[in-house]
ROFI-11516 format. One line per 8 residues: number of its first residue (from 1); their letters; for each residue x, y, z of C-alpha. Coordinates in Angstrom, 1 decimal. Each point is the difference from the previous one (the first is absolute). Layout:
N
NUM = A = X/Y/Z ~ ... $
END
This chain:
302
1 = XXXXXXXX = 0.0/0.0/0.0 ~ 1.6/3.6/-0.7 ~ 0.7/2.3/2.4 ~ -1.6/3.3/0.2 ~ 1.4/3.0/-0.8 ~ 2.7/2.8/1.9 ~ 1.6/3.1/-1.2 ~ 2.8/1.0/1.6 $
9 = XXXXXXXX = 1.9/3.6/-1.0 ~ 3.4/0.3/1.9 ~ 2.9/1.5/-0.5 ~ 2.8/1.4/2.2 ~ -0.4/2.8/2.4 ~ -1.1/3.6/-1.1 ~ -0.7/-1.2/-3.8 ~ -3.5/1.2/0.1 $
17 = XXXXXXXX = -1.7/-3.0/0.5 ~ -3.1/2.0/1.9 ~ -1.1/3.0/-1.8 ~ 0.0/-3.1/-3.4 ~ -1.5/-2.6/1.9 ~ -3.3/2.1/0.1 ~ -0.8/0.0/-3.0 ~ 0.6/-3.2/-0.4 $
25 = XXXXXXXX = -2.3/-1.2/2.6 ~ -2.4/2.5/-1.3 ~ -0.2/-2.0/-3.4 ~ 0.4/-3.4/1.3 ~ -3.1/0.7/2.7 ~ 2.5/-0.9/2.8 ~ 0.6/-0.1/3.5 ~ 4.0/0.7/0.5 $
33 = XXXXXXXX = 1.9/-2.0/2.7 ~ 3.3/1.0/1.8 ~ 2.8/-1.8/-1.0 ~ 2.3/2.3/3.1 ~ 1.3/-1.4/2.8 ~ -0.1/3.1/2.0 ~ -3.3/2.0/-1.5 ~ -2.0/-2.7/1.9 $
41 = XXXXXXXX = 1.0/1.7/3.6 ~ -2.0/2.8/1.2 ~ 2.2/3.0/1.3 ~ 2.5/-0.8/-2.9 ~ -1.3/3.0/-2.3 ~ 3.3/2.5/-1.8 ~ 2.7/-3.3/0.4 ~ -2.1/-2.2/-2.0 $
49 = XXXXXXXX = -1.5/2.3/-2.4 ~ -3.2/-1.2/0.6 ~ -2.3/1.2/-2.8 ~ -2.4/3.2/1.1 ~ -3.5/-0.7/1.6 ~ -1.0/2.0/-3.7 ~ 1.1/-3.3/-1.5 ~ -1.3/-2.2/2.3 $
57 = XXXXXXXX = -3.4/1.1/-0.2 ~ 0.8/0.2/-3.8 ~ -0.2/-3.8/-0.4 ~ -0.3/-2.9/2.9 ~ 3.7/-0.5/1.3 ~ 0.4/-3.3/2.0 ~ 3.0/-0.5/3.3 ~ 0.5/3.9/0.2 $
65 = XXXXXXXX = -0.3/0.9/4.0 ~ -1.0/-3.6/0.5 ~ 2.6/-1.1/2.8 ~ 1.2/1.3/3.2 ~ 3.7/0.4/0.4 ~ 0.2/-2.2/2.6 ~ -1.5/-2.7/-2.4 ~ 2.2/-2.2/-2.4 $
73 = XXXXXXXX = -0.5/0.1/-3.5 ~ 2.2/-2.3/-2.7 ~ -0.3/-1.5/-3.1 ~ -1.8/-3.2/1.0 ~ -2.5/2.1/1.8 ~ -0.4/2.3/-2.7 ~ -0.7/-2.9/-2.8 ~ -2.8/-1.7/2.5 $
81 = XXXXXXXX = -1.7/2.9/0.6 ~ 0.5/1.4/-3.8 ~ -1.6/-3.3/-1.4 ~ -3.0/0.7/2.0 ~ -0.3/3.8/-0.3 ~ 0.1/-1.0/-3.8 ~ -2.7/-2.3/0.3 ~ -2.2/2.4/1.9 $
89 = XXXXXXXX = 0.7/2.6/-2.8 ~ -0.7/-2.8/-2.8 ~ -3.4/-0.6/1.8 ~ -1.0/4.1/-0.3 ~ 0.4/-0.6/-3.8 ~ 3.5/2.1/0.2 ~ 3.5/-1.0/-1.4 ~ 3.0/0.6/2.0 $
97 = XXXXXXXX = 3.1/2.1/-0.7 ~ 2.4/-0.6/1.9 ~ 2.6/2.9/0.3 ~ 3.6/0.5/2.0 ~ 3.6/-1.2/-0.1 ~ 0.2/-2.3/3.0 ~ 1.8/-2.8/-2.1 ~ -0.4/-2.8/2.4 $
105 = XXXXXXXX = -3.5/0.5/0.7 ~ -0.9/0.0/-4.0 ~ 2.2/-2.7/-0.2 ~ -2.0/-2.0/2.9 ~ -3.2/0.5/-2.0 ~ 1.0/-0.4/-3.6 ~ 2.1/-2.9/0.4 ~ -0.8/-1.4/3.0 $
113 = XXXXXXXX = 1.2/0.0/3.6 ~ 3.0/-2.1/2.0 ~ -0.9/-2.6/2.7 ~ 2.5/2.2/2.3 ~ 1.0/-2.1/3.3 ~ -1.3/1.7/3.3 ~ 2.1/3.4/1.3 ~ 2.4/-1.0/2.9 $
121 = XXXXXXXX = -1.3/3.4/1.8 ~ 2.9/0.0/2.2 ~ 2.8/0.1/-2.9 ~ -2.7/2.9/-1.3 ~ 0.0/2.3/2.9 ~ 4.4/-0.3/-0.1 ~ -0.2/0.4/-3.5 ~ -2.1/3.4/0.2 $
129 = XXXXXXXX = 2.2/1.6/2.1 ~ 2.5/-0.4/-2.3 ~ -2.1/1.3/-2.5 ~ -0.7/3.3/1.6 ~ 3.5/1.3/-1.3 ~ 1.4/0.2/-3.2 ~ 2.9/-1.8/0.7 ~ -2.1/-2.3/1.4 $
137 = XXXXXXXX = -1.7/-0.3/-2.9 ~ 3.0/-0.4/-2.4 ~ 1.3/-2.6/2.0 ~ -2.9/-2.2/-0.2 ~ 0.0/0.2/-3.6 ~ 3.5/-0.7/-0.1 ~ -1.0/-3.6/1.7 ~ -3.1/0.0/-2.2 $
145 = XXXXXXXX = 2.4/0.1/-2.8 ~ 2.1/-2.5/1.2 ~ -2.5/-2.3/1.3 ~ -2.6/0.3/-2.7 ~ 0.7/2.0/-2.9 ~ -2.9/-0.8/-2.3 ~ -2.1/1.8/3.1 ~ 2.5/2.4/0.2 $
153 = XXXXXXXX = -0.4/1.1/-3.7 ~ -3.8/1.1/0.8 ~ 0.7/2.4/2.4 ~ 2.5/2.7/1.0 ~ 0.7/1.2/4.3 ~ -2.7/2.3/-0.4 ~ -2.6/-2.8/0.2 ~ 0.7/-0.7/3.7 $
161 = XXXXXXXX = -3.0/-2.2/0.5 ~ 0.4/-3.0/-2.8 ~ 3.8/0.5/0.6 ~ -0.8/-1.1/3.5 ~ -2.3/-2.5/-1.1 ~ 2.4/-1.7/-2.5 ~ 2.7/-0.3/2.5 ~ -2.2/-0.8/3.0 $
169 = XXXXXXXX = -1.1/-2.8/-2.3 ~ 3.7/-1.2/-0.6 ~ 1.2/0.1/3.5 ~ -3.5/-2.2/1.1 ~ 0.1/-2.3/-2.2 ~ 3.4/-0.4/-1.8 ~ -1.5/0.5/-3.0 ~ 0.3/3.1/-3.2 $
177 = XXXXXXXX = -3.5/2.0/0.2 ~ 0.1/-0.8/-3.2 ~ -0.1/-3.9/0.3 ~ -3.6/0.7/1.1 ~ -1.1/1.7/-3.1 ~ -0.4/-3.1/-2.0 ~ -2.8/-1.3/2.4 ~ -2.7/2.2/-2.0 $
185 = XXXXXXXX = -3.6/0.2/0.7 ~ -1.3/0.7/-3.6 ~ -1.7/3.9/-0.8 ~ -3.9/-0.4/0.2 ~ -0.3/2.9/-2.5 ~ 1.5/0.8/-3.4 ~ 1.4/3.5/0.9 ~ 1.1/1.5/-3.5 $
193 = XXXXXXXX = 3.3/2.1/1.4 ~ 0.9/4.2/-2.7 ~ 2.7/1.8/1.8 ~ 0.6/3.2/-0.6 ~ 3.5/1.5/0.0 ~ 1.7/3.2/-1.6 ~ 4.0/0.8/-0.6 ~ 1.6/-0.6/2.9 $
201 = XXXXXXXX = 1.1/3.7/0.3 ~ -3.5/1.5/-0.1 ~ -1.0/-2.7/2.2 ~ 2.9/0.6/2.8 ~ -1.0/4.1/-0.3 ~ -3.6/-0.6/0.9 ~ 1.1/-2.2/3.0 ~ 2.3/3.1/1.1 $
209 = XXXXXXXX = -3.2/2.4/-0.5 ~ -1.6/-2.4/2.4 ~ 1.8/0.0/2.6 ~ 0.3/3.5/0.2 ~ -3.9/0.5/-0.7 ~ 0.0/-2.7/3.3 ~ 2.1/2.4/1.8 ~ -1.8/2.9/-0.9 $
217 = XXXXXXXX = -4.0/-1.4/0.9 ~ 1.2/-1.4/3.5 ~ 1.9/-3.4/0.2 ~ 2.2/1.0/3.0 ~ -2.7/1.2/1.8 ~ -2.2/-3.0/-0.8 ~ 3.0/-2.3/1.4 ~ 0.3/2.3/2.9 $
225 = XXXXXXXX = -3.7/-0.6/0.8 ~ 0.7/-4.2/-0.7 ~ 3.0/0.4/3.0 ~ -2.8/2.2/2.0 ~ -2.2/-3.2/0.3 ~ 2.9/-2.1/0.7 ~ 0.9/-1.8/-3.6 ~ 3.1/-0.9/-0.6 $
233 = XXXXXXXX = 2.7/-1.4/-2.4 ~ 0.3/-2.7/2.9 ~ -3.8/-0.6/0.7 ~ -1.3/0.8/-3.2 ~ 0.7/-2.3/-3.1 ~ -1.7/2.2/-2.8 ~ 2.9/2.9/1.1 ~ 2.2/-1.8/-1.1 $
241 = XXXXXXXX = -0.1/1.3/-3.1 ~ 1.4/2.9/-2.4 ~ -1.9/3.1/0.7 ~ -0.4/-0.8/3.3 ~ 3.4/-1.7/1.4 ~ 2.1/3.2/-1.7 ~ -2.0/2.1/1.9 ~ -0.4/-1.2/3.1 $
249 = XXXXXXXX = 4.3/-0.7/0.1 ~ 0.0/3.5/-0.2 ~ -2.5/1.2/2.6 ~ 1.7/-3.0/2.4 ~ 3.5/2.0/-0.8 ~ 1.7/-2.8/-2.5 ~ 0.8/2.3/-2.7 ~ -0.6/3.8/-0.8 $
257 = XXXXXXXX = -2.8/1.8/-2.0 ~ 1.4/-0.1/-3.4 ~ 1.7/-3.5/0.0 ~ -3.7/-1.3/1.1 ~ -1.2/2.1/-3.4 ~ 2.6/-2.0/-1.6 ~ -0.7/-3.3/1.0 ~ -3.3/0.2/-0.7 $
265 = XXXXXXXX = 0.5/0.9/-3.3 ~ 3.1/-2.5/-0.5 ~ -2.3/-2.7/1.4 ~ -3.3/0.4/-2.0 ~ 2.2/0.1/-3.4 ~ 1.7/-3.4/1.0 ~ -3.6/-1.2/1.1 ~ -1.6/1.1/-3.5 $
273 = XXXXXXXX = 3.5/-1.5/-1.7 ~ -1.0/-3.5/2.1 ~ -3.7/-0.2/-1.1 ~ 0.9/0.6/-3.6 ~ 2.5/-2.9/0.0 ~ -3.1/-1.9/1.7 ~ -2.1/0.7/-2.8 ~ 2.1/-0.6/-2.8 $
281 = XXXXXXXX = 0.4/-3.5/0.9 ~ -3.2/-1.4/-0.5 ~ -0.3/0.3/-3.7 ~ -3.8/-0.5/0.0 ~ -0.8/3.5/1.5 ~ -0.7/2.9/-2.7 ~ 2.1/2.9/-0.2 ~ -1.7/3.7/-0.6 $
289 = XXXXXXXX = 1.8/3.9/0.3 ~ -1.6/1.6/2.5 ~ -1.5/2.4/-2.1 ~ -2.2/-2.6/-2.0 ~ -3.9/0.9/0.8 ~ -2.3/-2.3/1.9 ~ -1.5/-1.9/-3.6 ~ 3.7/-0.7/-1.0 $
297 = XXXXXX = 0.3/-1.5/3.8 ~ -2.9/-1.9/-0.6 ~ 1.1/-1.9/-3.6 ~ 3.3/-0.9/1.2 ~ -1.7/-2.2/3.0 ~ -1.7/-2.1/-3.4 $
END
């Protein structure tokens, strides 16, 4: 029996996957689901570049402000709960678009998901406080590298929460992260996969302009609010991440105003470089410029 029908439209970060994705739901009559790891968590508004509550009410969004930031959220989780949100969406008579750049997650519901072995939640809580620096973070995936490089090769430092995962994994079990990944429950829905990209200069110039529009509209005072309820990079796993571990290393005094600018920006370019890498190996997902309009979207998912 065939399996019904995704969209996906991804594409690294700042590409312009939003304001397009729109229109495309517009035409397609459908409901668009969050393919972000961090736009799920309410309070996390400027560092995640959550789309405006103009576009939310401009089309049905699904896993914006959906969690707590106390409460865990991963790629396992997110393909359960997207297979049923789809459903539910299916059974209004609506398609579903999903939109982001959260490569594991698309990965867990395109292709199918890992039977991952249980977390060792002691190993965890050592290897998060390692994580908290970025030294800490470089020597973890230095191991990683070491230990299991195909893992390795899907991730840079940045992504502190997988890195820990992946080695957490390895130190358990004695086995690569990656061993796991041929134990694959299958996809329940054909998810037809465009990304959208542009020149790699353009794109690393409108990842600047972001971080300094972030900057501008509020991120340190929105972190400083996160610290006045008592989150934490130590506490708090969806901090540990870029737009929020840059800043709060420089409101905890690890590094000065403009080298938190800096990393910032250093670290969003290397994520974008990572996720475009990602896409380009699965030769089955469609390729469009940025710039292409909503029906040219729609006849490359044919």
């Amino acid at each position: 029996m065939s399996r019904r029908r995704v969209y996906a439209l991804v594409g690294p970060t700042a590409v312009g996957k939003t304001a397009l994705s729109l229109g495309v739901a517009e035409i397609l009559g459908a409901e668009i689901l969050s393919c972000d790891s961090r736009q799920i968590y309410r309070r996390l508004d400027v560092g995640t570049a959550k789309p405006s509550r103009e576009t939310l009410e401009q089309v049905r969004h699904h896993f914006i402000d959906e969690l707590d930031l106390h409460q865990s959220w991963s790629a396992g989780a997110f393909s359960e709960a997207a297979e049923e949100r789809i459903a539910e969406i299916h059974d209004r008579g609506h398609e579903t678009l999903v939109v982001g750049g959260s490569t594991l997650y698309l990965h867990a519901l395109a292709h199918g998901l890992a039977r991952l072995p249980e977390p060792d939640l002691a190993i965890r809580a050592h290897l998060n406080r390692i994580a908290t620096t970025e030294a800490g973070r470089l020597s973890l995936f230095e191991e990683l590298t070491r230990i299991d490089p195909e893992a390795a090769a899907t991730l840079d430092p940045t992504k502190s929460q997988r890195l820990v995962r992946f080695v957490e994994i390895y130190r358990s079990t004695g086995r690569p992260a990656s061993a796991f990944w041929k134990d694959v429950r299958p996809p329940v829905y054909d998810v037809r996969v465009v990304v959208l990209d542009r020149p790699r200069d353009e794109l690393y110039a409108r990842i600047e302009a972001r971080v300094d529009a972030m900057l501008s509209t509020g991120l340190l005072a929105e972190v400083e609010s996160l610290r006045g309820y008592g989150f934490s990079r130590e506490t708090t796993p969806s901090l540990r991440t870029i737009g929020y571990q840059e800043v709060l290393a420089h409101l905890e005094g690890e590094v000065e105003y403009g080298e938190m600018v800096e990393r910032l920006k250093r670290n969003t370019r290397r994520y974008a470089k990572r996720q475009l890498t990602w896409f380009r190996r699965r030769p089955e997902y469609t390729w469009r410029p940025a710039e292409a309009s909503p029906r040219d979207v729609l006849a490359a998912f044919e």
